[in-house]
py3Dmol code that shows the C-alpha trace and the ligand (Angstrom):
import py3Dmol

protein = """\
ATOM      1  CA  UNK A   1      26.394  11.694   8.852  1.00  0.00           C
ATOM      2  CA  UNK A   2      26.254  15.055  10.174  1.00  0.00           C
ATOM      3  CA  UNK A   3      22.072  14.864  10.147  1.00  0.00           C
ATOM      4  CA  UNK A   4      22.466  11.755  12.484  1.00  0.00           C
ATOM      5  CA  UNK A   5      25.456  13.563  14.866  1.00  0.00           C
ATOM      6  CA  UNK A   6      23.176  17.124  15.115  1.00  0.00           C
ATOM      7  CA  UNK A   7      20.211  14.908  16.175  1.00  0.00           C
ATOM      8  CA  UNK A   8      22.271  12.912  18.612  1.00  0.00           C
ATOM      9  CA  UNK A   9      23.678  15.802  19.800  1.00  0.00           C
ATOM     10  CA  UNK A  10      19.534  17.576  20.527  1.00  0.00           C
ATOM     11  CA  UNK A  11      18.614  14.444  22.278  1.00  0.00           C
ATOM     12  CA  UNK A  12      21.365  14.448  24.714  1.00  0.00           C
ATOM     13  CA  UNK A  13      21.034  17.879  24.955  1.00  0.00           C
ATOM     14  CA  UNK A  14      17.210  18.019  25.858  1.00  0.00           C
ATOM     15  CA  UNK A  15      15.726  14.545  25.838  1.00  0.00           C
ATOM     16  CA  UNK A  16      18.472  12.482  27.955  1.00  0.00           C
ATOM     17  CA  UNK A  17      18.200  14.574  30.895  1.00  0.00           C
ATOM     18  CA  UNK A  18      14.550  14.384  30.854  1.00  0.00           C
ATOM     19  CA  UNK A  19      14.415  10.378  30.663  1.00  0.00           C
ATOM     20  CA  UNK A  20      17.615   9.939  32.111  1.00  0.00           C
ATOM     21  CA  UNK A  21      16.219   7.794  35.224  1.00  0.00           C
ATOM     22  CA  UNK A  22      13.777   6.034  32.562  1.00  0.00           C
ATOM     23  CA  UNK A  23      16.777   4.666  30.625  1.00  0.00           C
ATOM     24  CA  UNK A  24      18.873   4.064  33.894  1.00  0.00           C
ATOM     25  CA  UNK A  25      16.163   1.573  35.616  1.00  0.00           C
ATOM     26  CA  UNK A  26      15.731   0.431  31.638  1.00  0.00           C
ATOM     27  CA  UNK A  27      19.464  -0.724  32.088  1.00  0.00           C
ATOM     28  CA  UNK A  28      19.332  -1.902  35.794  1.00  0.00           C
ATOM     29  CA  UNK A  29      16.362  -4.310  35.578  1.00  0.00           C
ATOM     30  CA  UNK A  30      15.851  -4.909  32.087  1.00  0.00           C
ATOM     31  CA  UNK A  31      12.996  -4.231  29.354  1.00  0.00           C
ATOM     32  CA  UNK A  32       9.633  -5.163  29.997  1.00  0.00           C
ATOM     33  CA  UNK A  33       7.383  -4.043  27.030  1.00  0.00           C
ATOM     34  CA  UNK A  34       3.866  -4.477  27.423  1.00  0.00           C
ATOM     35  CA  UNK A  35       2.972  -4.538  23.578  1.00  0.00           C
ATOM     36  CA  UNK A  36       4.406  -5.772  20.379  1.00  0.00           C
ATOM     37  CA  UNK A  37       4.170  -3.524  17.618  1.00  0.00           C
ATOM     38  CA  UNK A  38       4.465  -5.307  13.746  1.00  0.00           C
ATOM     39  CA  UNK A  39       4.379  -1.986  11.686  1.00  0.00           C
ATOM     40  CA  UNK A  40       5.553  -0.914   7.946  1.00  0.00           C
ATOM     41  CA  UNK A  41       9.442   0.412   7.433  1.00  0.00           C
ATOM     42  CA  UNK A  42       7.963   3.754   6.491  1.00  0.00           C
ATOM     43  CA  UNK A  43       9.440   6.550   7.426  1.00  0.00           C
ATOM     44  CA  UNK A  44       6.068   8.432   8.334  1.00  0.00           C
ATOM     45  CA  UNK A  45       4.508   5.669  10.944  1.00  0.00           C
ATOM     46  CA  UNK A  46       6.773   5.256  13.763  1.00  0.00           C
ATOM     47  CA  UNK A  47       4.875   3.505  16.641  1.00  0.00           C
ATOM     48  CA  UNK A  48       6.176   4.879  19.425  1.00  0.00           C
ATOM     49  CA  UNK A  49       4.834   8.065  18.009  1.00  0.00           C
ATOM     50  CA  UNK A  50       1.392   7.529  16.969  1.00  0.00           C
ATOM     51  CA  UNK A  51       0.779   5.292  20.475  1.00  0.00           C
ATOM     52  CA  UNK A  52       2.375   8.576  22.239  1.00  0.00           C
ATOM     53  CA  UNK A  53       4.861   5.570  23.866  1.00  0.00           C
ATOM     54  CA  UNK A  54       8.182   5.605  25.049  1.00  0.00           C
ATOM     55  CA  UNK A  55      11.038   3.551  25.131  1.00  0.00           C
ATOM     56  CA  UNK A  56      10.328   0.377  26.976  1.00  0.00           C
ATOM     57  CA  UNK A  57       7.358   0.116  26.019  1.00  0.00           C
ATOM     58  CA  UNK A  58       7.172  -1.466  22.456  1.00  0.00           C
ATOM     59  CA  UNK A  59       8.776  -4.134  21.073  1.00  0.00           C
ATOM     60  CA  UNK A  60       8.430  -3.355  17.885  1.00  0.00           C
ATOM     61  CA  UNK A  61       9.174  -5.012  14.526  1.00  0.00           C
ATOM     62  CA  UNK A  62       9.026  -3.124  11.056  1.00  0.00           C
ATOM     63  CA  UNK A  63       9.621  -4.620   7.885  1.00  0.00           C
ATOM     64  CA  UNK A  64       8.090  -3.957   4.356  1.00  0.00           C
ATOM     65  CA  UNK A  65       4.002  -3.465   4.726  1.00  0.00           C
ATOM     66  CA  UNK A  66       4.018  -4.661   8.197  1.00  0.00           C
ATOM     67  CA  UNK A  67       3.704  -8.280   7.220  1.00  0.00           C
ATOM     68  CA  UNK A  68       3.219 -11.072   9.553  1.00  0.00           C
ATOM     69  CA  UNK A  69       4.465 -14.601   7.483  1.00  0.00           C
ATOM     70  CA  UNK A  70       3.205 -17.608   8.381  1.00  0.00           C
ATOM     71  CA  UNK A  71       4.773 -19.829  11.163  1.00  0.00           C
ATOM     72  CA  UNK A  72       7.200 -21.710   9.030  1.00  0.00           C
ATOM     73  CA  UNK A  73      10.004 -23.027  11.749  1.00  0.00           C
ATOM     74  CA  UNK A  74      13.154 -24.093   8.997  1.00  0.00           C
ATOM     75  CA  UNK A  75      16.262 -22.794   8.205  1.00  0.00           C
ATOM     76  CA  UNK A  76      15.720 -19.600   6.808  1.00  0.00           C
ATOM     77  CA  UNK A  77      16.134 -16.226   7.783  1.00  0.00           C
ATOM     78  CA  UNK A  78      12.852 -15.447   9.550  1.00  0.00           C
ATOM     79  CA  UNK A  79      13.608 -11.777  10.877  1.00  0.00           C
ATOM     80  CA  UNK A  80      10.225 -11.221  12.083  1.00  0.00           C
ATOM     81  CA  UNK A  81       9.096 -14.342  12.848  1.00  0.00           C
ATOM     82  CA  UNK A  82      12.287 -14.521  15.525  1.00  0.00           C
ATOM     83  CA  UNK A  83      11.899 -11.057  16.763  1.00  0.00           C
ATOM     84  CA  UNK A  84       7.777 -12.411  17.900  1.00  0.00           C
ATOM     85  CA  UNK A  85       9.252 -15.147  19.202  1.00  0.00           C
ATOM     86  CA  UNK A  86      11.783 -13.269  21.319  1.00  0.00           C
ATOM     87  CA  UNK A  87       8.700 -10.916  22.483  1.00  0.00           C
ATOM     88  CA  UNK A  88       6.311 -13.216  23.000  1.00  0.00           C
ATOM     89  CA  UNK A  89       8.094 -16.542  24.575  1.00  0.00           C
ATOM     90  CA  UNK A  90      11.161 -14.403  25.840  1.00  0.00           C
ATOM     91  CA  UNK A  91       9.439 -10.913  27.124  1.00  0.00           C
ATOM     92  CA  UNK A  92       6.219 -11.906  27.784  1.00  0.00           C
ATOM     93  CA  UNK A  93       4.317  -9.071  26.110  1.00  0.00           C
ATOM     94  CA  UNK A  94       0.591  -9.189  26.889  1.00  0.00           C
ATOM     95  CA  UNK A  95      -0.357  -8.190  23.255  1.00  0.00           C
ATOM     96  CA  UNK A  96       0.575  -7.865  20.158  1.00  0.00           C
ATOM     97  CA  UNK A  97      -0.944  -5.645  16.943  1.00  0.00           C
ATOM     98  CA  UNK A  98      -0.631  -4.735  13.970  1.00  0.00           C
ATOM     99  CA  UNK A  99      -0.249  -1.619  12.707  1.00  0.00           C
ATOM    100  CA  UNK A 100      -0.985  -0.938   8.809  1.00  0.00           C
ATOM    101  CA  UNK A 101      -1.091   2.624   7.136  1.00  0.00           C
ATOM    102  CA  UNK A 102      -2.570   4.788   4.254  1.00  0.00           C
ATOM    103  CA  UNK A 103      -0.515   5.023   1.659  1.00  0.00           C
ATOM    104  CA  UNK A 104       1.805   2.199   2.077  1.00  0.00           C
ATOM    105  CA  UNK A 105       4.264   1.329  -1.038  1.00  0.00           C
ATOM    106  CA  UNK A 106       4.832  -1.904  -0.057  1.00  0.00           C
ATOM    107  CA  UNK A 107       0.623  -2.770  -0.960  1.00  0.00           C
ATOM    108  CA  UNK A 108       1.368  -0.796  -3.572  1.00  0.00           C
ATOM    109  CA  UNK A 109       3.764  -2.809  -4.933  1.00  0.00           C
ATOM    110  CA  UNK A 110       1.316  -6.074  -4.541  1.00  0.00           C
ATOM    111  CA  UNK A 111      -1.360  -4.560  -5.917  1.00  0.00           C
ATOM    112  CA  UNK A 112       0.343  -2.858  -8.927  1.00  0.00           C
ATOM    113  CA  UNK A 113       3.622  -4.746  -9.287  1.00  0.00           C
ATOM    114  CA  UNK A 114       7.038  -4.199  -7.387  1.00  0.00           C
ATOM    115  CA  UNK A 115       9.478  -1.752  -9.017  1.00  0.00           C
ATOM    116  CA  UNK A 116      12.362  -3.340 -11.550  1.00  0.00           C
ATOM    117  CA  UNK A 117      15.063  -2.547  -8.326  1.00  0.00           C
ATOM    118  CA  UNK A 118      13.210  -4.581  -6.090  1.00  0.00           C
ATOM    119  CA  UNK A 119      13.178  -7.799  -6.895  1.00  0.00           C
ATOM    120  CA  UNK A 120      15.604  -9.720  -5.610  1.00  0.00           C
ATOM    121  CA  UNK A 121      14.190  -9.558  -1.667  1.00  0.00           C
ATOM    122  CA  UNK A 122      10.562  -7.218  -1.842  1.00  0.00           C
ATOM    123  CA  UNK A 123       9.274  -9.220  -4.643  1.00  0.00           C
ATOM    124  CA  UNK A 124       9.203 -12.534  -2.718  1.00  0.00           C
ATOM    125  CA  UNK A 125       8.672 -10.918   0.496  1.00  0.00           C
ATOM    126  CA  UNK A 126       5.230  -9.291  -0.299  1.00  0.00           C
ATOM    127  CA  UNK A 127       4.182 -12.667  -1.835  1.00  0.00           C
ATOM    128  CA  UNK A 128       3.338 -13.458   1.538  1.00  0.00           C
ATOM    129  CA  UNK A 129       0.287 -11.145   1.247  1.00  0.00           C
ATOM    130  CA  UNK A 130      -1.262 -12.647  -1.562  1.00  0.00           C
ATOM    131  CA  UNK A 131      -4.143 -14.624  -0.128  1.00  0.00           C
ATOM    132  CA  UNK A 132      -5.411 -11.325   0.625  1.00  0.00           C
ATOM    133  CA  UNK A 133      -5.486  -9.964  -2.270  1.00  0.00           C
ATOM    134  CA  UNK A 134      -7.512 -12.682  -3.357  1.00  0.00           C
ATOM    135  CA  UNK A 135     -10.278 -10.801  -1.464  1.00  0.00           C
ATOM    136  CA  UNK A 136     -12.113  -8.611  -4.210  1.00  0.00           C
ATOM    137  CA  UNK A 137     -12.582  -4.838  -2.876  1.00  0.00           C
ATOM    138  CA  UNK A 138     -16.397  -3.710  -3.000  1.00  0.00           C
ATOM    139  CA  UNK A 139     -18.031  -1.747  -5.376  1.00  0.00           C
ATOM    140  CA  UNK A 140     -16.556   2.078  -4.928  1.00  0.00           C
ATOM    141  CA  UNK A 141     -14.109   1.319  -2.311  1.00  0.00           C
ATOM    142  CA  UNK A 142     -10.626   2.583  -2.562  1.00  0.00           C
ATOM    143  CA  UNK A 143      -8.467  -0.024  -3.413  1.00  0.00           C
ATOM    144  CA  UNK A 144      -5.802   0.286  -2.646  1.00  0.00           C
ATOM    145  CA  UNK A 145      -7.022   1.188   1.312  1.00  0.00           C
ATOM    146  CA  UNK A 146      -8.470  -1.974   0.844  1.00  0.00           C
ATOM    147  CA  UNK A 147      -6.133  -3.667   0.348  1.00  0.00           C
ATOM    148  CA  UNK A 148      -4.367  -2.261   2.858  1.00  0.00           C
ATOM    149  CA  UNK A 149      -7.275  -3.326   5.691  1.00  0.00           C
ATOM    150  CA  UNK A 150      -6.767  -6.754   3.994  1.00  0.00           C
ATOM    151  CA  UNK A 151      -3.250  -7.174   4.717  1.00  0.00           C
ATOM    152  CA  UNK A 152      -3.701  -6.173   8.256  1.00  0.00           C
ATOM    153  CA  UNK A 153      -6.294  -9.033   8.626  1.00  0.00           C
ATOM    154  CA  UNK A 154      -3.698 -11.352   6.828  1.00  0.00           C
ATOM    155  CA  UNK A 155      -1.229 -10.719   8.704  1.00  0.00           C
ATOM    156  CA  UNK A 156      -3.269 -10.874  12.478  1.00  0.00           C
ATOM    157  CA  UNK A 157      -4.237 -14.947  10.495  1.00  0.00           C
ATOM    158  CA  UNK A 158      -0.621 -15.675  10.336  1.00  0.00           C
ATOM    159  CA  UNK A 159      -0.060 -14.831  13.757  1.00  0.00           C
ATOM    160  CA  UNK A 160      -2.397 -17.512  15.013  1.00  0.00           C
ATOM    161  CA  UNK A 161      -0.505 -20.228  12.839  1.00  0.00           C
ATOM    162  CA  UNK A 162       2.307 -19.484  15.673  1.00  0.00           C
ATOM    163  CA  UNK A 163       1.535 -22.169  17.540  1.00  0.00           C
ATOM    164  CA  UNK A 164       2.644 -20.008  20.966  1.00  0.00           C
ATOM    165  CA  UNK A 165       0.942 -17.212  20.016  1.00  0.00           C
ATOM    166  CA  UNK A 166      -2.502 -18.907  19.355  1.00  0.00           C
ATOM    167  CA  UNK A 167      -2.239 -20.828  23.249  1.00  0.00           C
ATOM    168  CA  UNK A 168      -1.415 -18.015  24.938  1.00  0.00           C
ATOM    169  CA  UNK A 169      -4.365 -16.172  22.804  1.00  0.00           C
ATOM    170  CA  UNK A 170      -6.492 -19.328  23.963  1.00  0.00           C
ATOM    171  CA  UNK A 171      -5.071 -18.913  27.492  1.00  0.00           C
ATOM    172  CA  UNK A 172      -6.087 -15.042  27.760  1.00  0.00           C
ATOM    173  CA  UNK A 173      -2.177 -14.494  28.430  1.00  0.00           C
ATOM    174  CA  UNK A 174      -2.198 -12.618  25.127  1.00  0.00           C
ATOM    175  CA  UNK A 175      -4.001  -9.963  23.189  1.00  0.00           C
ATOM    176  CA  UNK A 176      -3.979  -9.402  19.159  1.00  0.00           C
ATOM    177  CA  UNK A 177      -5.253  -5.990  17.599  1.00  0.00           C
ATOM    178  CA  UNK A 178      -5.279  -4.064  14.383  1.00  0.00           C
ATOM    179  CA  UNK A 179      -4.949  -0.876  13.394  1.00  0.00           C
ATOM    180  CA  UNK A 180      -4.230   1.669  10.819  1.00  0.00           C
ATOM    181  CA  UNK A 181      -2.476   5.237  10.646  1.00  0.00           C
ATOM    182  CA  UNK A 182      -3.634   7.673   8.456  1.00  0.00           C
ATOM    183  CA  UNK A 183      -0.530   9.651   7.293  1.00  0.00           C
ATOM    184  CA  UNK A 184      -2.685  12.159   6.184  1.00  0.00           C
ATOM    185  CA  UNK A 185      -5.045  13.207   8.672  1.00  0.00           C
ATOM    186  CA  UNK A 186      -2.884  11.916  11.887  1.00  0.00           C
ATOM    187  CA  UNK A 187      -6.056   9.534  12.382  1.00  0.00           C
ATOM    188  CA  UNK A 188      -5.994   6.402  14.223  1.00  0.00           C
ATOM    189  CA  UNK A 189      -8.484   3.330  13.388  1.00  0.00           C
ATOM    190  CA  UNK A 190      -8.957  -0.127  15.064  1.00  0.00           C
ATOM    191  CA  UNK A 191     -10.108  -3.445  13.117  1.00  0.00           C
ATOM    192  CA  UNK A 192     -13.473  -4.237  15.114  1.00  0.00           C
ATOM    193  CA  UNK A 193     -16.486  -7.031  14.074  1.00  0.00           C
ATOM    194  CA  UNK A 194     -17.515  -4.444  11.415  1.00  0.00           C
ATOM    195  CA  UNK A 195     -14.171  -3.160   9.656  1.00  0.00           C
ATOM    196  CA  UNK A 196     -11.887   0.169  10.559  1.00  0.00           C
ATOM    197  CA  UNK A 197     -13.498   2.228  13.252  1.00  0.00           C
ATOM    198  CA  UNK A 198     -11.733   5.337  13.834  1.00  0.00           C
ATOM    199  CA  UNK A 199     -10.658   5.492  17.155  1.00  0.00           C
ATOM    200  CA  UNK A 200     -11.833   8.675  19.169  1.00  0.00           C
TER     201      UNK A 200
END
"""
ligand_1 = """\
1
ZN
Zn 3.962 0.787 4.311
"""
view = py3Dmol.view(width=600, height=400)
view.addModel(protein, "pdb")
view.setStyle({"model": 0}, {"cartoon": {"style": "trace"}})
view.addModel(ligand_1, "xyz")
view.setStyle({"model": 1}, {"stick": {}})
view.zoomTo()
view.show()
């Protein structure tokens, strides 16, 4: 632990007194984060980072690939599908995107199979992705970046099966947007009419 405790001990050192009145109005009156964030687990695309935010300002959910499942109200565990509800119904956000990445093991693992010590939960989970790998990838395009673009689409579709989330889309209360990180070159893109336009 004594990674975690060293860290701790640099942000209270340097950061804390820097935000300390952020986080103390943060406590008094509550969060009020203008943007939900669905991104990837991976350790290299952190949100708050690449949209130079700080705290109180995403609501952000990561899981594996940054998948959105389809509305499916029963009683299973839907992680991410109560964390949007909690943003959107709850907190109010006034939009929420997606943010996919280059290099992401969880497309990976669609595209090419999951590894043998992931089965019992990554397996199932990334079947949620597989209408869009139906979509073929065009003649000299990278697949698996593809791929990736495809499952940002996917998921931004399964947000509109939420039934909240497509009337307050309808209602202009609410904003959807894609985007991908490229881990290598620090790049930004946004999904427009056209595909992944790098965003200058
Ligand atoms: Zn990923």
């Amino acid at each position: 632990m004594d990674i975690l405790i060293e860290g701790y001990r640099q942000f209270r050192q340097k950061t804390w007194p820097e935000d300390r009145a952020r986080y103390e109005a943060l406590a008094t009156w509550g969060q009020s984060p203008h943007t939900l964030v669905i991104s990837c687990s991976d350790s290299r695309v952190d949100p708050q980072t690449v949209f130079g935010a700080v705290p109180g300002e995403l609501f952000v959910i990561r899981n594996v690939a940054g998948l959105v499942p389809p509305y499916t109200p029963d009683a299973g565990y839907h992680g991410t599908s109560a964390a949007l509800e909690y943003g959107v119904r709850v907190l109010g956000v006034s939009r929420v995107v997606v943010l996919g990445h280059a290099q992401c093991g969880g497309v990976r693992g669609m595209v090419e199979g999951v590894p043998p010590e992931a089965q019992d939960f990554v397996a199932p989970w990334v079947e949620i992705a597989r209408p869009a790998l139906d979509v073929p990838p065009p003649e000299h395009a990278h697949v698996l970046t593809h791929y990736e673009n495809e499952v940002v689409r996917l998921s931004l579709t399964n947000l509109l099966t939420f039934p909240w989330i497509a009337q307050a889309v309808r209602e202009g209360r609410l904003e959807l947007g894609g985007f991908r990180f490229d881990i290598h070159t620090g790049e930004l893109s946004r999904l427009a009419e056209s595909g992944f336009v790098p965003v200058t």
